[in-house]
C-alpha positions in Angstrom: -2.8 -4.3 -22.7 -3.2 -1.8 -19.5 -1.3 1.1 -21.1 -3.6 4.6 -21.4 -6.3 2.2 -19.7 -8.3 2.6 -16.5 -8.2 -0.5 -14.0 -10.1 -1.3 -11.1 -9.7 -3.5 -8.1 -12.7 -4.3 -5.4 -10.9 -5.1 -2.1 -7.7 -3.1 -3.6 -6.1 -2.9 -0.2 -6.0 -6.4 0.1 -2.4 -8.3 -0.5 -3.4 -9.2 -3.6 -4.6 -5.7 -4.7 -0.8 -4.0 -3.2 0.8 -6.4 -5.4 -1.7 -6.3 -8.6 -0.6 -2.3 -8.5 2.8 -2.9 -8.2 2.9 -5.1 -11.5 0.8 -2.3 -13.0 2.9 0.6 -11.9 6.2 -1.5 -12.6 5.2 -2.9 -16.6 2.5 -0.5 -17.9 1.5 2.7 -18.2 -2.2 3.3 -17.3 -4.4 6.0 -17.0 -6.4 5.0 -13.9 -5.6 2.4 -11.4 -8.6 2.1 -8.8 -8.6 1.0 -5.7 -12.5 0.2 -4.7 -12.0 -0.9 -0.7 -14.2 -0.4 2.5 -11.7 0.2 4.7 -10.3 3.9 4.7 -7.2 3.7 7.4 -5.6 1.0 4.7 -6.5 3.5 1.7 -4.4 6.3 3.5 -1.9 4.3 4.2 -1.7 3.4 0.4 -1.4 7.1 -0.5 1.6 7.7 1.7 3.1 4.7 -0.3 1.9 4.8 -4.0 2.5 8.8 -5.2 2.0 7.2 -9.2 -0.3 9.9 -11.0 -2.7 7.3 -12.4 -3.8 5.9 -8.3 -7.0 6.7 -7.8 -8.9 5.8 -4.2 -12.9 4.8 -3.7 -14.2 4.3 -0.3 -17.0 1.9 -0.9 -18.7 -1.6 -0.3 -19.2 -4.2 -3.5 -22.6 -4.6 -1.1 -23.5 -0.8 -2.9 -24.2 -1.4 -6.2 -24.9 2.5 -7.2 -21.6 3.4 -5.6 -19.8 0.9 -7.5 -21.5 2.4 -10.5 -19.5 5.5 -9.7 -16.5 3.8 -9.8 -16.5 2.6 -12.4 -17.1 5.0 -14.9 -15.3 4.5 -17.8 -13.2 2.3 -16.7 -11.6 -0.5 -19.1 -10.8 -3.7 -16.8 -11.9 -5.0 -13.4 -10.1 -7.4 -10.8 -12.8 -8.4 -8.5 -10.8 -9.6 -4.8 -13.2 -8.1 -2.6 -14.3 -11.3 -0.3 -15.0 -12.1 3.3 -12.3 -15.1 3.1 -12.2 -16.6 7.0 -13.0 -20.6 7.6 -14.0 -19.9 10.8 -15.5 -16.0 10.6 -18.0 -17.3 8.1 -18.9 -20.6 9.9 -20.1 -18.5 12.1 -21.4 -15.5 10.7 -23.5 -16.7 7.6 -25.5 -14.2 6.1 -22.6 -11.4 6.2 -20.4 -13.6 4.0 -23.6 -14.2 1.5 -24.2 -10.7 1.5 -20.6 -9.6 0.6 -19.3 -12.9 -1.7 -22.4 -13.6 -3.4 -24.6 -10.3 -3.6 -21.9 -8.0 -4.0 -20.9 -10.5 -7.0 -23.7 -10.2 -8.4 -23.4 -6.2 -7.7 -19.8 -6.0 -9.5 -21.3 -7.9 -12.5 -24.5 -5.6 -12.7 -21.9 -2.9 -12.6 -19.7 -3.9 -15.4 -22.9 -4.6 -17.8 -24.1 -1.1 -17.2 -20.7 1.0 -16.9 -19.8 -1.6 -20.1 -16.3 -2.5 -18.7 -14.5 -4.4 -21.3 -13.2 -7.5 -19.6 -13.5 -8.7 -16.2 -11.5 -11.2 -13.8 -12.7 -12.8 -10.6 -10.6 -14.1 -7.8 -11.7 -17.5 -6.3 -10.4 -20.1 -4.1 -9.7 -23.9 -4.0 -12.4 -24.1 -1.1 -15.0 -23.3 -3.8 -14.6 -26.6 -5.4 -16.7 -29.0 -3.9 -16.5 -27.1 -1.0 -17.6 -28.4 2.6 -17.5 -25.0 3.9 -20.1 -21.6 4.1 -17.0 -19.7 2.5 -16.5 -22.0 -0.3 -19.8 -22.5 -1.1 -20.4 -18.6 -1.6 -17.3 -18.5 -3.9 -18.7 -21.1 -5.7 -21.8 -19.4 -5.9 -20.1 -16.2 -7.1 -17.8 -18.3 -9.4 -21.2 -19.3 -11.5 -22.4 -16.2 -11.4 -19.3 -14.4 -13.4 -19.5 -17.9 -15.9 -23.2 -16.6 -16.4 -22.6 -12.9 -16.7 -21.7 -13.8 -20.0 -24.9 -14.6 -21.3 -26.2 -11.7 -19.6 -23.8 -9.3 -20.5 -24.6 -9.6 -24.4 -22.6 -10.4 -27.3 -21.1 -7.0 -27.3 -20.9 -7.2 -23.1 -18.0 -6.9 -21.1 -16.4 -10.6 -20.6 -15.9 -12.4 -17.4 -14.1 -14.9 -16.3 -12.4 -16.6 -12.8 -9.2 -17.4 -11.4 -9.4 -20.0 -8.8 -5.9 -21.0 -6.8 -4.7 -22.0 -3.8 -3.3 -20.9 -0.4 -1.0 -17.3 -1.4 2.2 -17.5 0.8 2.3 -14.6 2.4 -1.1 -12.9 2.2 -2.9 -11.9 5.5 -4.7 -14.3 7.4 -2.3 -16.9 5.9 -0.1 -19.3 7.4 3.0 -18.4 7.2 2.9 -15.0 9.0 0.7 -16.8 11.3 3.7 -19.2 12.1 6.3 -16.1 11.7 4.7 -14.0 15.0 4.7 -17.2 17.1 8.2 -18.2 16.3 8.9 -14.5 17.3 7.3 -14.8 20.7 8.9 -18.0 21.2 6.9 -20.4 20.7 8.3 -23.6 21.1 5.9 -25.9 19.2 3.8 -24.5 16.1 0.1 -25.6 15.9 -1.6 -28.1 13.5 -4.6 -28.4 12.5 -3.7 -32.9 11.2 -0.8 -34.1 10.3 -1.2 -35.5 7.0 -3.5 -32.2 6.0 -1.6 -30.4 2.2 -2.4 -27.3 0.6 -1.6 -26.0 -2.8 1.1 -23.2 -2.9 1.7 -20.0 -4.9 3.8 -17.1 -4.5 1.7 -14.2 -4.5 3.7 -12.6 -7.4 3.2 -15.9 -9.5 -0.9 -15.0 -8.7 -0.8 -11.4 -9.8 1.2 -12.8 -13.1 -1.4 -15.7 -13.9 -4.7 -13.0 -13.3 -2.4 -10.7 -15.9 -1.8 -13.0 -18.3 -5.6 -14.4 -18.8 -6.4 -11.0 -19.0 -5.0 -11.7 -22.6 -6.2 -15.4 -22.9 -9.7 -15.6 -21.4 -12.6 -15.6 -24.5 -15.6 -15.3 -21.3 -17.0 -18.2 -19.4 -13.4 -19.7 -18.1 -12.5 -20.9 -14.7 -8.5 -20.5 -14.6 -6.8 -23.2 -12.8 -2.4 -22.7 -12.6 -0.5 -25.5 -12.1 1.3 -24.9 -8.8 2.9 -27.1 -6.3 1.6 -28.6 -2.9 3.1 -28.7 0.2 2.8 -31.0 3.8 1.6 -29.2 6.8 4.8 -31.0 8.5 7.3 -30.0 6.0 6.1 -26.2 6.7 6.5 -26.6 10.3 10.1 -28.0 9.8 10.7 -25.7 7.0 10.0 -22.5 10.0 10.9 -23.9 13.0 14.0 -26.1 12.2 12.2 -29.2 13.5 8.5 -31.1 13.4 7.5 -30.9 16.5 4.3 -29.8 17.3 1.2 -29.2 19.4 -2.0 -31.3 17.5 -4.9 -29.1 17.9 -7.7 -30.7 15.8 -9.3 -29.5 12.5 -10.8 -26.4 12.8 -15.0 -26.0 11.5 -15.3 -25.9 8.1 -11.7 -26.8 7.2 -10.7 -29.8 5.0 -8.1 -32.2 5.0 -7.0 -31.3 1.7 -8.5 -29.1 -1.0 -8.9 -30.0 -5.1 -9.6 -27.3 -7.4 -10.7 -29.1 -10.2 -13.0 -31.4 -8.9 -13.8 -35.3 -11.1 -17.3 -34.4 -11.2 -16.0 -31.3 -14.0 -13.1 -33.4 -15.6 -15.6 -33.7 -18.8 -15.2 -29.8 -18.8 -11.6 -29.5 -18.3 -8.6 -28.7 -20.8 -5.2 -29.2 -19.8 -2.6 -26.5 -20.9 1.1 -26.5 -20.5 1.1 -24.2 -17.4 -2.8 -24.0 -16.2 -6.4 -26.1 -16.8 -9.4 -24.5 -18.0 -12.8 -25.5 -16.7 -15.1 -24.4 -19.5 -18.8 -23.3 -18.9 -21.4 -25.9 -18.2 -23.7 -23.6 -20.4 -23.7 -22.5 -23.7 -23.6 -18.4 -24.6 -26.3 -17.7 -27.3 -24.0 -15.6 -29.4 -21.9 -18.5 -30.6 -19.9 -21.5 -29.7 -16.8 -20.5 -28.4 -13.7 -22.8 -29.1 -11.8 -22.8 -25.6 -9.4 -25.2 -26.6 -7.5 -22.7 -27.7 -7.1 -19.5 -26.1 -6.7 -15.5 -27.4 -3.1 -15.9 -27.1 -2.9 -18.9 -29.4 -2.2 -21.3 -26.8 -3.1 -25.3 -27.6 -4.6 -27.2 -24.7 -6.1 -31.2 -24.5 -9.3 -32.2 -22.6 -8.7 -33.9 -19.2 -9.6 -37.6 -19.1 -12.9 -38.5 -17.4 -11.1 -39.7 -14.5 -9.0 -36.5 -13.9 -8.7 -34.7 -10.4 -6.9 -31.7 -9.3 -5.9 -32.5 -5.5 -3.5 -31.2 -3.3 -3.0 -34.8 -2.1 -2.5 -36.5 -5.1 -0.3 -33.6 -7.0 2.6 -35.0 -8.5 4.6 -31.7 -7.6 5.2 -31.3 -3.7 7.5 -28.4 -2.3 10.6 -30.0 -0.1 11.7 -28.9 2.8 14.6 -27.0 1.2 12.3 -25.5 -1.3 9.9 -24.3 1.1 12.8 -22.4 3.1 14.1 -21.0 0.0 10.4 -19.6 -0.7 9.8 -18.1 2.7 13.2 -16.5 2.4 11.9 -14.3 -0.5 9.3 -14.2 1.3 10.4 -12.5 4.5 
């Protein structure tokens, strides 16, 4: 799909961006891989590590519309990651997280329409799901906005659709390199948040392979949910620090006990597939009625029941102990 073809990646610096290239560099053969990032010190960096031909580098905000209309310039496929993506930061500092997840949203889809990109994925979050935070409620915003491109785009449009998953082990800001520099300094107990708070889980790698692969699926309009294991807060802490002791420090603002990405309220919406859900659009494109039971690839899925829920709680599939030491091995 990506060979002789240009790809571009707001927030390309980003974890997910390092690994999106290496998948690239490692399985295709593009023309143009584009990294579209604000922050040049991480952009040189990249240069000294990626010497591939086909990198290509864009200092630039999704907040600039016209620049990102530079970018993109004949350019096949986009991976929007560019987000603000702190709890806390965006608690606290409103409008900057509206201005960069929801207006540069909209931005990167006006973008796309005019530079007439072929197909374009979005990366959200579990938080955006009935979200009780500033951050997920702008990734929901900018979640509805790529489901609506579609209409606006046109029948011969580029197509958009969103990935939404959970907490990437690994990535920066996350958990478990949080935990890895205190254990380093010796700390002796690690702190959390509640005990009984769970997450969803994924490997970055098994992120960058699920965007990939719905590059293929995705007809326009889908949110793309993976099925991926949960994990206890307290099995982490054992998991890293060989025991479960801990210091309690309260839940932090705008953090939730546990997260669902697809919420009851969109079960009516939802198809189950053997490895992932779809949450189809609430509206209906003008062009025709699209059949998302079944997906580009072929693939056969079932609508939820009315009663379904995607929770981190309630998932059937919890990481052990064991498992979880295993996976920060690799990891590390």
């Amino acid at each position: 799909m990506f060979d002789n073809k240009s790809i571009l990646i707001t927030g390309g610096t980003g974890s997910f961006g390092k690994c999106f290239i290496n998948f690239l560099l490692a399985n295709y053969n593009p023309m143009r891989v584009i990294v579209y990032s604000r922050d040049e010190l991480k952009q040189f960096e990249m240069q000294q590590e990626y010497q591939h031909k086909a990198m290509r580098y864009f200092i630039g905000n999704v907040r600039d519309k016209e620049r990102l209309l530079s970018a993109m310039r004949d350019v096949d496929y986009v991976v929007h990651a560019a987000a603000l993506k702190q709890v806390p930061a965006a608690e606290y500092n409103p409008m900057e997280c509206i201005k960069t997840n929801i207006m540069g949203a909209q931005n990167v889809i006006d973008a796309c329409i005019e530079a007439n990109v072929r197909r374009v994925i979005a990366l959200s979050t579990d938080k955006a799901a009935n979200p009780v935070n500033l951050y997920g409620a702008t990734k929901l915003a900018s979640d509805k906005l790529f489901v609506a491109a579609n209409n606006i785009a046109g029948a011969k449009g580029p197509r958009f659709a969103v990935v939404r998953y959970g907490n990437v082990v690994g990535s920066r800001g996350s958990v478990v390199p949080f935990f890895k520099q205190l254990l380093s300094q010796g700390v002796e107990k690690l702190p959390v948040t509640h005990t009984d708070m769970t997450r969803f889980w994924l490997p970055l790698e098994q992120g960058v392979e699920f965007v990939v692969k719905n590059f293929s699926r995705m007809q326009g309009g889908e949110i793309f949910v993976p099925k991926i294991p949960s994990v206890r807060i307290l099995d982490l802490v054992e998991a890293m620090s060989g025991t479960r002791e801990h210091e309690l420090i309260g839940i932090r603002p705008g953090e939730k006990m546990h997260e669902v990405m697809v919420p009851e309220e969109v079960a009516h919406q939802t198809i189950e597939f053997d490895d992932h859900y779809v949450i189809t659009p609430a509206i209906s494109f003008f062009e025709k009625e699209l059949n998302y039971n079944k997906n580009k690839l072929g693939e056969a899925g079932v609508s939820a029941t009315d009663a379904f829920e995607y929770h981190s709680g309630t998932n059937p599939h919890f990481l052990s102990v064991d498992e979880l030491k295993v996976l920060n091995k690799n990891f590390a």
